[in-house]
Every structure is written in structure tokens, then in C-alpha cells.
Backbone of each chain as ProteinMPNN parsed JSONL, in Angstrom:
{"seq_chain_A": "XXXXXXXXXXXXXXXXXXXXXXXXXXXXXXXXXXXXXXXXXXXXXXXXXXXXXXXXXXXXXXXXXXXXXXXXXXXXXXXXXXXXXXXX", "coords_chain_A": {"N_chain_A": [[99.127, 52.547, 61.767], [100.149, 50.38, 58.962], [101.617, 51.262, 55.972], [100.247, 50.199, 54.174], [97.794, 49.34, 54.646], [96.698, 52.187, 53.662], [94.087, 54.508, 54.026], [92.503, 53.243, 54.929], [90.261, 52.605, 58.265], [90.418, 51.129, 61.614], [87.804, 49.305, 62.461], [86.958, 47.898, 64.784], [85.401, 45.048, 67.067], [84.277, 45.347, 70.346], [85.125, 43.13, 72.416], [82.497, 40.67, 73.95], [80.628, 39.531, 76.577], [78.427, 36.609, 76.475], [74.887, 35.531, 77.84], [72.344, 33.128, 78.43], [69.704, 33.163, 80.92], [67.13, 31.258, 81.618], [63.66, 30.823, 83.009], [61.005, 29.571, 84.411], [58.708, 30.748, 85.006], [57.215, 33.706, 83.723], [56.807, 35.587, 85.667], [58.825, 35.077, 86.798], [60.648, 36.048, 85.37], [60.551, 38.513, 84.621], [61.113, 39.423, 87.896], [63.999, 39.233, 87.649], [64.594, 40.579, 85.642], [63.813, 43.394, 86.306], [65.558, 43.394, 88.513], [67.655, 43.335, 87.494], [67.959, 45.823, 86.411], [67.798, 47.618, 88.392], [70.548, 47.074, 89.228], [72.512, 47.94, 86.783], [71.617, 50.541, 87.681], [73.144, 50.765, 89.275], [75.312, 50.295, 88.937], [75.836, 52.125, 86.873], [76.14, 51.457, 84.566], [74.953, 49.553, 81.2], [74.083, 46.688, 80.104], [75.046, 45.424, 76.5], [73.12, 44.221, 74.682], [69.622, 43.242, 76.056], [67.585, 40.463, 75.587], [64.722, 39.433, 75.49], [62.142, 36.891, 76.354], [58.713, 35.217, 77.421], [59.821, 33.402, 79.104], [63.036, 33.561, 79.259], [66.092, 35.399, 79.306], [68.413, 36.838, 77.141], [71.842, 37.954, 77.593], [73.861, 40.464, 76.8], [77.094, 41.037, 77.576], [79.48, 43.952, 76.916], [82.995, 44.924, 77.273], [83.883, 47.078, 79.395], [85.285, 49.105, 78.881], [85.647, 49.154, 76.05], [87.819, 47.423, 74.961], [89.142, 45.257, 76.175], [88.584, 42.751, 78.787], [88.286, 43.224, 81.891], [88.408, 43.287, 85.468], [86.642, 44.346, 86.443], [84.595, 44.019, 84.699], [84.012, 41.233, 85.277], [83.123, 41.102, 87.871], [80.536, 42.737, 87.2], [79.382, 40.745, 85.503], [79.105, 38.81, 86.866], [77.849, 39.824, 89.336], [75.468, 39.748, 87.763], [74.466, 37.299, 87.508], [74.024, 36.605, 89.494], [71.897, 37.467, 90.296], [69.872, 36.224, 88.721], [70.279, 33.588, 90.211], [69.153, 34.675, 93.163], [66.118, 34.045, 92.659], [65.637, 31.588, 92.194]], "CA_chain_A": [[98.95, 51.359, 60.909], [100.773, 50.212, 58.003], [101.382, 51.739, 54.652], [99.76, 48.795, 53.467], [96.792, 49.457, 55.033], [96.104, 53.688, 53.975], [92.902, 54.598, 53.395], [91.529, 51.935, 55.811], [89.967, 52.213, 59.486], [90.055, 50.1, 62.239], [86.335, 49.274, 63.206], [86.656, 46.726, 65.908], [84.239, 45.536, 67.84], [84.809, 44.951, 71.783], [84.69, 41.483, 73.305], [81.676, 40.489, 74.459], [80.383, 37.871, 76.824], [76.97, 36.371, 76.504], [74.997, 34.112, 79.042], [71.501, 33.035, 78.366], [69.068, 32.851, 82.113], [65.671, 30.491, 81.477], [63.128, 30.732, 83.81], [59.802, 28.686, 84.426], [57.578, 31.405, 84.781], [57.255, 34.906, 83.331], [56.702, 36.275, 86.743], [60.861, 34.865, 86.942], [61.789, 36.367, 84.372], [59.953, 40.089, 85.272], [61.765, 39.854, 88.709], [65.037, 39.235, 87.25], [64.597, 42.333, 84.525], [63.61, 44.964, 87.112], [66.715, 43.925, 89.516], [68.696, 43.642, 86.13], [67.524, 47.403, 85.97], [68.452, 48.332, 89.607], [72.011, 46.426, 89.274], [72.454, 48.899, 86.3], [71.45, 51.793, 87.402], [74.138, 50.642, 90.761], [76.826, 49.864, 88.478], [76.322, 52.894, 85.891], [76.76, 50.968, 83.09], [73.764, 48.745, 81.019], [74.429, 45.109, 79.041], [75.068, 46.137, 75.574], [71.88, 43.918, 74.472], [69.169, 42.268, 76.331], [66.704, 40.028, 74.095], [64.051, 38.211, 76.196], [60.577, 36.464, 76.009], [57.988, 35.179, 79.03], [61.023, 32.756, 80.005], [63.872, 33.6, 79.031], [66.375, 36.609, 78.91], [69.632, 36.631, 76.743], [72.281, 39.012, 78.452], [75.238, 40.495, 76.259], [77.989, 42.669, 78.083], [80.928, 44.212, 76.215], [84.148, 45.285, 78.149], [83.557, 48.865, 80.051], [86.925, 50.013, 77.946], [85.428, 49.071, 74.723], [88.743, 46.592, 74.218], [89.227, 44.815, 76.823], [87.79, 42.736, 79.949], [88.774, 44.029, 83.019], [88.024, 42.632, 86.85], [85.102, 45.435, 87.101], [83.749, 43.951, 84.437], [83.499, 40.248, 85.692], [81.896, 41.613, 88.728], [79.371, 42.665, 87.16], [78.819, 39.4, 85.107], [79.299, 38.003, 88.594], [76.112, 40.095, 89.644], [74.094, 39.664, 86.872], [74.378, 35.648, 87.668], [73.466, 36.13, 91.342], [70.567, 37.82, 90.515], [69.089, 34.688, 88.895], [70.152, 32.578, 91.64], [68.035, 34.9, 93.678], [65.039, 34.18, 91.831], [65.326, 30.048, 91.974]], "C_chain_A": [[99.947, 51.402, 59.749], [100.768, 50.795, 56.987], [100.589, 51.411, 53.983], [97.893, 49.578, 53.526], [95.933, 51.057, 55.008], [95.169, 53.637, 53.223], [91.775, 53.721, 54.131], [91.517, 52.195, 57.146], [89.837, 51.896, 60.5], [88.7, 50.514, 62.667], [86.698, 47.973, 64.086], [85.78, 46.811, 66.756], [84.386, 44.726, 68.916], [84.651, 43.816, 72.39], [83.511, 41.968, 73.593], [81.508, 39.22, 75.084], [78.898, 37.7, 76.673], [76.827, 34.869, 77.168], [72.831, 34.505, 78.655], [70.547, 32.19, 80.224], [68.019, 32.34, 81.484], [64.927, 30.52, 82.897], [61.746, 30.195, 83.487], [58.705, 29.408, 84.024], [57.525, 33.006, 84.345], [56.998, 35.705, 84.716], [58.406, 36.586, 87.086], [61.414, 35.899, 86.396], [61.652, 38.145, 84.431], [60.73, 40.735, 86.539], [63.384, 39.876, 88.525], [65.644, 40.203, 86.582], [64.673, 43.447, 85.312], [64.935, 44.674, 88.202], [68.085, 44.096, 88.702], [68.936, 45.649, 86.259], [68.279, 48.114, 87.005], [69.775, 48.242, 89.673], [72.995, 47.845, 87.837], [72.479, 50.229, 86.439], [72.757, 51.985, 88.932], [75.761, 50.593, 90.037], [77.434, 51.245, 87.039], [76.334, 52.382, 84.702], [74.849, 50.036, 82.592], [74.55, 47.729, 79.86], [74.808, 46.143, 77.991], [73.359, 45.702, 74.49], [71.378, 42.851, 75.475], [68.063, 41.333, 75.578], [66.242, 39.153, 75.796], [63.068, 38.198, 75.719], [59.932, 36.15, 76.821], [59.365, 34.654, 79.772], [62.347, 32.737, 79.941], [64.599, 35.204, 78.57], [67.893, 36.335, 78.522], [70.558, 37.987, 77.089], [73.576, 38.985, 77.215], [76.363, 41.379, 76.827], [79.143, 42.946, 77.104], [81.482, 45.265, 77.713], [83.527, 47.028, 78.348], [84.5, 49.861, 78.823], [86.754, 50.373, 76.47], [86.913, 47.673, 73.944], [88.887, 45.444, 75.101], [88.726, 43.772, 78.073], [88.806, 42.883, 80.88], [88.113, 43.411, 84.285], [86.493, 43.201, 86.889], [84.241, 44.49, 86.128], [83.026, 42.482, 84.446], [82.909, 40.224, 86.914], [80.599, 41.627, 88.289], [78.109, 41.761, 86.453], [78.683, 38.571, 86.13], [77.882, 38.541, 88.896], [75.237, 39.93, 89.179], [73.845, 37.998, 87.378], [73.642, 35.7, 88.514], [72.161, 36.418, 91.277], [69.671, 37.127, 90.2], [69.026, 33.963, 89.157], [69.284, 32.994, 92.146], [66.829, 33.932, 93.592], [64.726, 32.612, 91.652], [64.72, 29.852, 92.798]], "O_chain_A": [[100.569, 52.45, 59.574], [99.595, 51.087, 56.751], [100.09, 52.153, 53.136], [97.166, 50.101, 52.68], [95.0, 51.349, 55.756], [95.086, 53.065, 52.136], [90.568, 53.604, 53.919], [92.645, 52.116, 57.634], [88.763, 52.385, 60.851], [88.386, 51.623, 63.101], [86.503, 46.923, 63.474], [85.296, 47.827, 67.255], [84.601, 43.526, 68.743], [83.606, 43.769, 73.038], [83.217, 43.164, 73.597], [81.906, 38.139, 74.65], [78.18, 38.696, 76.757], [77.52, 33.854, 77.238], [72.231, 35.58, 78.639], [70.731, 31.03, 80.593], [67.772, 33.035, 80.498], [65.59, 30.243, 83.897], [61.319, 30.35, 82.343], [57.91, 29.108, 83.133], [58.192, 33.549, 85.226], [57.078, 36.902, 84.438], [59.019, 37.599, 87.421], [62.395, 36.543, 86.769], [62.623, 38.888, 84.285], [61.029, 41.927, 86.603], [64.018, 40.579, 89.312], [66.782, 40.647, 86.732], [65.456, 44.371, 85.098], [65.376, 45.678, 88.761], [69.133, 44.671, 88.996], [69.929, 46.372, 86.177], [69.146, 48.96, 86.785], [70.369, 49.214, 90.141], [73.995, 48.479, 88.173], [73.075, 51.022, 85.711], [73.113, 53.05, 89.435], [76.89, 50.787, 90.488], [78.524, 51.401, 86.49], [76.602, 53.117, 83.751], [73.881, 49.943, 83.346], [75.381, 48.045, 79.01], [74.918, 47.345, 78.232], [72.692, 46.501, 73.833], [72.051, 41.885, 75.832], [67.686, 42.001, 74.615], [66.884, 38.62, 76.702], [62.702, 39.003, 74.863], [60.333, 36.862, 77.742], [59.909, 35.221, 80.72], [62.919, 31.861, 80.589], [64.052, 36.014, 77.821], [68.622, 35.736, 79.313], [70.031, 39.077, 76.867], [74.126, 37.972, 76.784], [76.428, 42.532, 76.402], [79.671, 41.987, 76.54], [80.921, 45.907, 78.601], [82.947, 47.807, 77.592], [84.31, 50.915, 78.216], [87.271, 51.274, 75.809], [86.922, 47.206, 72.806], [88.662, 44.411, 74.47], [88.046, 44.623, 78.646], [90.004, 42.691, 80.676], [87.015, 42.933, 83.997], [85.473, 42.624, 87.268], [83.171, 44.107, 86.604], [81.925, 42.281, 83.932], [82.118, 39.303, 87.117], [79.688, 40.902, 88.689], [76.881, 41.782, 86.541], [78.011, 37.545, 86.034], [76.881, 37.842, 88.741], [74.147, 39.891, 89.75], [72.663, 37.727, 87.589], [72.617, 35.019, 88.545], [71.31, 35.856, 91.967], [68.657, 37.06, 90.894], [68.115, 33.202, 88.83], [68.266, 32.307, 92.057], [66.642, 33.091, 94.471], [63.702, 32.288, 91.05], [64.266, 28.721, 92.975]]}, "seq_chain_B": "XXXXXXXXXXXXXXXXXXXXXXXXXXXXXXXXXXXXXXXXXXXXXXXXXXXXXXXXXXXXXXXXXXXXXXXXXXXXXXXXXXXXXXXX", "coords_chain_B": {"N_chain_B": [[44.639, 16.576, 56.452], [46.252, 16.071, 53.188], [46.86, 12.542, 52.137], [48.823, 12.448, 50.642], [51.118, 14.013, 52.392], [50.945, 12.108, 53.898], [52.484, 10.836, 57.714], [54.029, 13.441, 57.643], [53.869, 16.673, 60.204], [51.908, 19.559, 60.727], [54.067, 22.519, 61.192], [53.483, 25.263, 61.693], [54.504, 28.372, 61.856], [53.29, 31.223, 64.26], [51.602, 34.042, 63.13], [53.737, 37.452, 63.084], [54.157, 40.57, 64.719], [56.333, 43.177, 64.195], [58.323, 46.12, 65.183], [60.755, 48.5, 65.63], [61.481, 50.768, 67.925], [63.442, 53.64, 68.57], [65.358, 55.956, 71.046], [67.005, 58.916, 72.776], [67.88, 58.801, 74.727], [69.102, 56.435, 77.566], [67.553, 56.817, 79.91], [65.155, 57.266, 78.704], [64.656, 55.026, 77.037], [64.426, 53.533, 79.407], [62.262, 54.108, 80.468], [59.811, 53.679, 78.724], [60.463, 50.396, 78.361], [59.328, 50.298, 81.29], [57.002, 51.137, 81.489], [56.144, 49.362, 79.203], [56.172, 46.905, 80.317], [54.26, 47.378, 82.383], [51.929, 47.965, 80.951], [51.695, 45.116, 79.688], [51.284, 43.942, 82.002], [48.061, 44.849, 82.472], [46.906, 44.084, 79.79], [47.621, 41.157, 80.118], [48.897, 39.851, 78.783], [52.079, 39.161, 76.498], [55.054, 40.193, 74.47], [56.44, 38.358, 71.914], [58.879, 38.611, 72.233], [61.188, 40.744, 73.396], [63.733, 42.934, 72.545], [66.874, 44.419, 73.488], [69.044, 47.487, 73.758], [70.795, 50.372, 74.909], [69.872, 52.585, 73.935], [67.0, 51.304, 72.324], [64.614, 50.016, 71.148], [63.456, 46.562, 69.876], [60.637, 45.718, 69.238], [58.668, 42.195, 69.046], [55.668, 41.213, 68.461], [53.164, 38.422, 68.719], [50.273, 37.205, 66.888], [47.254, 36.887, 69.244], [45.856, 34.565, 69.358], [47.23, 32.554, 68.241], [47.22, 32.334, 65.419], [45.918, 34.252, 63.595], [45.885, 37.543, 62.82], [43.948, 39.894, 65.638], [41.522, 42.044, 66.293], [42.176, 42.505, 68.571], [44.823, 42.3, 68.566], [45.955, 44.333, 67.337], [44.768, 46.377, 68.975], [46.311, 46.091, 71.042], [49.111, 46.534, 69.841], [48.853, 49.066, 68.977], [48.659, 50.395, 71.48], [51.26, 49.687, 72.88], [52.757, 51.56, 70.822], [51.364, 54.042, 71.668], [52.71, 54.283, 73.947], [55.617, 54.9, 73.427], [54.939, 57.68, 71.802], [54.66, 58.37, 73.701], [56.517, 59.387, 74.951], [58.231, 61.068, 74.309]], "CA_chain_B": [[46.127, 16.733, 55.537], [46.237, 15.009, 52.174], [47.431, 11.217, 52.087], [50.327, 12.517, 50.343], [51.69, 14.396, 53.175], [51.375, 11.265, 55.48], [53.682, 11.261, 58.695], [54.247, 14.766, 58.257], [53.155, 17.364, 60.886], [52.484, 20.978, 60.456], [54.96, 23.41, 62.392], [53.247, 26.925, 61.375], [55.154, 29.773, 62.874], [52.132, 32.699, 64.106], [52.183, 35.722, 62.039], [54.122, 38.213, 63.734], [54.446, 42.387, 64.28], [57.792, 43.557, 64.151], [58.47, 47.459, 65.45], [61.393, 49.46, 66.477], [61.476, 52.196, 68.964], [64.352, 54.481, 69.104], [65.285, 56.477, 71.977], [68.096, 59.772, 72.01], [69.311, 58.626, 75.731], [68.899, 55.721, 78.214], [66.103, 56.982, 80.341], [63.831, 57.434, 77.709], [64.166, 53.539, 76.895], [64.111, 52.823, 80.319], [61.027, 54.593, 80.992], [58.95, 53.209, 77.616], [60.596, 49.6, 78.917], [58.809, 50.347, 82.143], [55.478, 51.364, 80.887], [55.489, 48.155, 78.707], [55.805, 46.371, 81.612], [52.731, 47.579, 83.233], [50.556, 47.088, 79.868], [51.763, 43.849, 79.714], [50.321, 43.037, 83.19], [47.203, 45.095, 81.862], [46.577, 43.512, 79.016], [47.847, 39.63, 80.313], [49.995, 39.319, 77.85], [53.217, 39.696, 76.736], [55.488, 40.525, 73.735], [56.822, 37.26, 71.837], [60.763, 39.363, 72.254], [61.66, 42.103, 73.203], [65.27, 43.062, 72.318], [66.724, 45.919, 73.592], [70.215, 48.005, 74.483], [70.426, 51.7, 75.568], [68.647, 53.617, 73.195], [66.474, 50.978, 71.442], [63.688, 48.103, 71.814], [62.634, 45.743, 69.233], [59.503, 44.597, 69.883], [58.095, 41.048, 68.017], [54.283, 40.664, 68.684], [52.123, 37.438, 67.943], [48.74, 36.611, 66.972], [47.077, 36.087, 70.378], [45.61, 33.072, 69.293], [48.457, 32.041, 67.674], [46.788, 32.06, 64.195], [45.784, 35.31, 62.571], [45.738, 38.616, 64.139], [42.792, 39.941, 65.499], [41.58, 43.579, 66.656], [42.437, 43.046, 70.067], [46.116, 42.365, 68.673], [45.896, 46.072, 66.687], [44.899, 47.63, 69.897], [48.044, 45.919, 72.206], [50.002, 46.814, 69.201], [48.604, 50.559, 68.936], [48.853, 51.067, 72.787], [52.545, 49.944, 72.738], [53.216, 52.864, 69.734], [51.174, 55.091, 72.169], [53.902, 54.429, 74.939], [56.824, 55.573, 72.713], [54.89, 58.922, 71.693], [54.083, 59.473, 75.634], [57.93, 59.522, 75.696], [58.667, 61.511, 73.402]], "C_chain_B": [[45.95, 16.037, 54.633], [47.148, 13.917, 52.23], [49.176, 11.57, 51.427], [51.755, 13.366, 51.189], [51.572, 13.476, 54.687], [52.149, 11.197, 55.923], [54.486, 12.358, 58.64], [53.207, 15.467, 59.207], [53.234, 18.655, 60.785], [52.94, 21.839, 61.563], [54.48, 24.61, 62.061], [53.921, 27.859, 62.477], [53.954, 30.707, 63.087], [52.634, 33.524, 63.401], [52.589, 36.638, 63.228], [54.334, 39.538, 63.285], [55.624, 42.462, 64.791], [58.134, 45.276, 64.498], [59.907, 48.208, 66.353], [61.635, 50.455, 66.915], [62.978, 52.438, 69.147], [64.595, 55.543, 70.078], [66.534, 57.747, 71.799], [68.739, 59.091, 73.311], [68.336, 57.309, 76.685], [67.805, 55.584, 79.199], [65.186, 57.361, 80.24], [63.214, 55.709, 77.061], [63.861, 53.227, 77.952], [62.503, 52.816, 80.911], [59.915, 53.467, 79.764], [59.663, 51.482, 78.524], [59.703, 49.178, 80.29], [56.98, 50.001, 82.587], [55.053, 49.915, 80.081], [55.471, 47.078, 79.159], [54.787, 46.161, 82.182], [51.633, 47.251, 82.306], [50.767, 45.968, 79.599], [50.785, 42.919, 80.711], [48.745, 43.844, 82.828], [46.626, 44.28, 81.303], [46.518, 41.839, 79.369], [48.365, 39.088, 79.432], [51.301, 39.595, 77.403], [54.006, 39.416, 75.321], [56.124, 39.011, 73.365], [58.512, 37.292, 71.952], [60.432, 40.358, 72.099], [63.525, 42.128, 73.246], [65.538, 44.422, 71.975], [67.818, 46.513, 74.064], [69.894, 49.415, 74.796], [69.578, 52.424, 75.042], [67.848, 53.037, 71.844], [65.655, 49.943, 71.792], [63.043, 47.666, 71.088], [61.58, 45.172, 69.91], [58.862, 43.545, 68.884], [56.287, 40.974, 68.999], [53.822, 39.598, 67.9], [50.869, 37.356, 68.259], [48.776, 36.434, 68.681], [46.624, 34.275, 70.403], [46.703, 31.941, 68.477], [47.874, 31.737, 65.937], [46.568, 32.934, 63.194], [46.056, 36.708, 63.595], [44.437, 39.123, 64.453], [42.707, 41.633, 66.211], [41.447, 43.617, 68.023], [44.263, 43.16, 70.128], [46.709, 43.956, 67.865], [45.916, 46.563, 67.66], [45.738, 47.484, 70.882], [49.047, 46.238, 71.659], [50.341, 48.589, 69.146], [48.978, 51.091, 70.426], [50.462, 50.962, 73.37], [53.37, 51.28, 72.224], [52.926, 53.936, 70.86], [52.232, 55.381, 73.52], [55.187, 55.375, 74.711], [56.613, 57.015, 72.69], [54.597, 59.533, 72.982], [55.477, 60.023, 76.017], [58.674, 60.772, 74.982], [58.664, 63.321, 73.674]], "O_chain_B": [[45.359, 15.019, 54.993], [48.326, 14.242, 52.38], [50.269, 11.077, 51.704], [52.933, 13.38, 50.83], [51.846, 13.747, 55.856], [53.135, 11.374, 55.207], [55.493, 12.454, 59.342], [52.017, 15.151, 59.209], [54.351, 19.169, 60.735], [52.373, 21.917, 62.653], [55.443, 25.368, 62.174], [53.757, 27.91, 63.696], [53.478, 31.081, 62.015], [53.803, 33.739, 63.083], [51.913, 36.637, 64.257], [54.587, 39.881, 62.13], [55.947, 41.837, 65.802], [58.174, 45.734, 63.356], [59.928, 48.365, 67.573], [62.132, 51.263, 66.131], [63.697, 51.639, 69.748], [63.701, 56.366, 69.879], [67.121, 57.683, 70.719], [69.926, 58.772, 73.244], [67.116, 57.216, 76.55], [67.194, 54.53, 79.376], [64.374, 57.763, 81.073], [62.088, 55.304, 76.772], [62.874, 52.491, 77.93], [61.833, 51.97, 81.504], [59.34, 52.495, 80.254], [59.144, 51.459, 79.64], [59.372, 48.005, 80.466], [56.25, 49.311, 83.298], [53.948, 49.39, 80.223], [54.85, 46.171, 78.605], [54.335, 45.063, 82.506], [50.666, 46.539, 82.576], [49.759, 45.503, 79.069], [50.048, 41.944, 80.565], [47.952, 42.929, 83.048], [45.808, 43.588, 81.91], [45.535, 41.203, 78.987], [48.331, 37.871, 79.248], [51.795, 40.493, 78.084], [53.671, 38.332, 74.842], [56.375, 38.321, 74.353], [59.256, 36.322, 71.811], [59.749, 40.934, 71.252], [64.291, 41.417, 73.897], [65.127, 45.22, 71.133], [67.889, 46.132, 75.232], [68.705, 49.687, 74.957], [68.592, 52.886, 75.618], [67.806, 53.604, 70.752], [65.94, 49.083, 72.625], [61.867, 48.021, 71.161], [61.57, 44.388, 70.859], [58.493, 44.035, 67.817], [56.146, 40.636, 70.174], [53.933, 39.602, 66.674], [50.34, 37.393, 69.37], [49.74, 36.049, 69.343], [46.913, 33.289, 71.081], [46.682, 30.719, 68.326], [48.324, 30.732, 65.386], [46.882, 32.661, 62.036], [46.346, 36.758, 64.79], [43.6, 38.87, 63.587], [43.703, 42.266, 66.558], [40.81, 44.465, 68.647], [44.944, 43.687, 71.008], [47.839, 44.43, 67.984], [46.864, 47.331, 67.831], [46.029, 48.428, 71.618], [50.059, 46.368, 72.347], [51.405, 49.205, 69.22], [49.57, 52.165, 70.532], [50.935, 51.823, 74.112], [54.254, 51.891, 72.824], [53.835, 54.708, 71.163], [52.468, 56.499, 73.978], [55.649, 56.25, 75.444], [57.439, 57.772, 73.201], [54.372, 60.702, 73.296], [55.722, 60.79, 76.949], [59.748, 61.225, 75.377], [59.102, 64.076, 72.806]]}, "name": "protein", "num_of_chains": 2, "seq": "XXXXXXXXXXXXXXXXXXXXXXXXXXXXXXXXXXXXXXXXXXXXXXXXXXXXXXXXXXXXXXXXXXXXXXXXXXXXXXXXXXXXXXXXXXXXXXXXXXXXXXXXXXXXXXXXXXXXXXXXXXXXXXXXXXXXXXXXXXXXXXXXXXXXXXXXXXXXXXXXXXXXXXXXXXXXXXXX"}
């Protein structure tokens, strides 16, 4: 970094994408969480936050790299989608 | 309502419990995540948010009746806590 800049840091903080799923019934939204879980435990990796309620679950991923997005990691925004297609 | 609040309507938010559980590694949340799962279907009810990444899970509880709390919402609140220390 710069001269300018001694004494200072970088804290950055990694892309993220976020995608909010709604579902009708809390039963939806239960089968969606536990294959969330399995997709996870298939891919190694976990969201960085999930926030849900009976119908609804808010999904956040950040890049695998910490800087970046990368193919792997629209896959697995790719899977997380499918899995609440499933579930319609 | 008093005449002087005609054509308003009241929006009361329930009173809500607020608690966060920390975890040291991922399948220590996953497990407590799991478990509050199953007392959920127990109990027949279910957390008003949960929000949660690898090693952490806000939980928001409301009133069941949506109005005060009552001592059946102490003991879904207490048997949550007792999840965490089963993990522990």
C-alpha cells in the first residue's frame, strides 16, 4: 500500500450474493433447510448467513476465495436455487 | 380507541426474546440447529427467526399468543438454552 496510507489495514469484506426463497408452508421451508444442510455438507462449504422464519429463508453466500466469485461458486448458488424448485 | 385517534389502526409488534448461541466449530451449530428442529415439531411451534452462519444462531422468540409472554413461552425458551448446554 501507499505511504499515504501507513498505519492502516485493509479490512475488506468479500462479495456476497443474496437471494431470498418464500414458501407457503413451514413444512416448505423445513424441507428446503435440511437439503440446504445436505447440499453443504456435499459441497464442503456453508452460506455465510442464513436468516429464516415459518416461510421464508434469506440465503447469503460470499466467494469461496474470500475476494472473488468464481464458477464453483455459481454452482453452488445454482444448487441452492434448484433445491427450492424441488420443493414447489 | 379514543375519538381522537379515529381512522387509525393499531399495528403492535409482540414482545419478543432475543438469544445468541455461540458455537467453537460448525458441527456443534449444526447439531443444536438440528435439535431445534425437532422441539419445534414438539412443541408446534416455531421461532419468529432464526439467523444463523457457522458458528452462531440468533434466535427471536414471540409471545405465543402474540400479546404477552406466558409460562409456556419461558419453558420453549428454557428448553431451547437446554439444547445449547446439551452441546456443549
Amino acid at each position: 500500500m501507499s505511504d499515504a496510507l501507513q498505519g492502516w489495514e485493509r479490512r475488506d469484506k468479500p462479495p456476497t450474493l443474496f437471494r431470498r426463497f418464500a414458501f407457503e408452508r413451514y413444512a416448505q421451508t423445513r424441507a428446503f433447510l435440511d437439503a440446504l444442510s445436505a447440499l453443504c455438507d456435499e459441497f464442503g462449504r456453508h452460506p455465510q448467513n442464513i436468516n429464516f422464519g415459518t416461510t421464508y429463508v434469506n440465503v447469503t453466500l460470499e466467494a469461496a476465495d474470500g475476494q472473488a466469485f468464481a464458477p464453483q461458486d455459481e454452482v453452488f448458488a445454482a444448487r441452492i436455487s434448484a433445491l427450492a424448485e424441488q420443493g414447489e
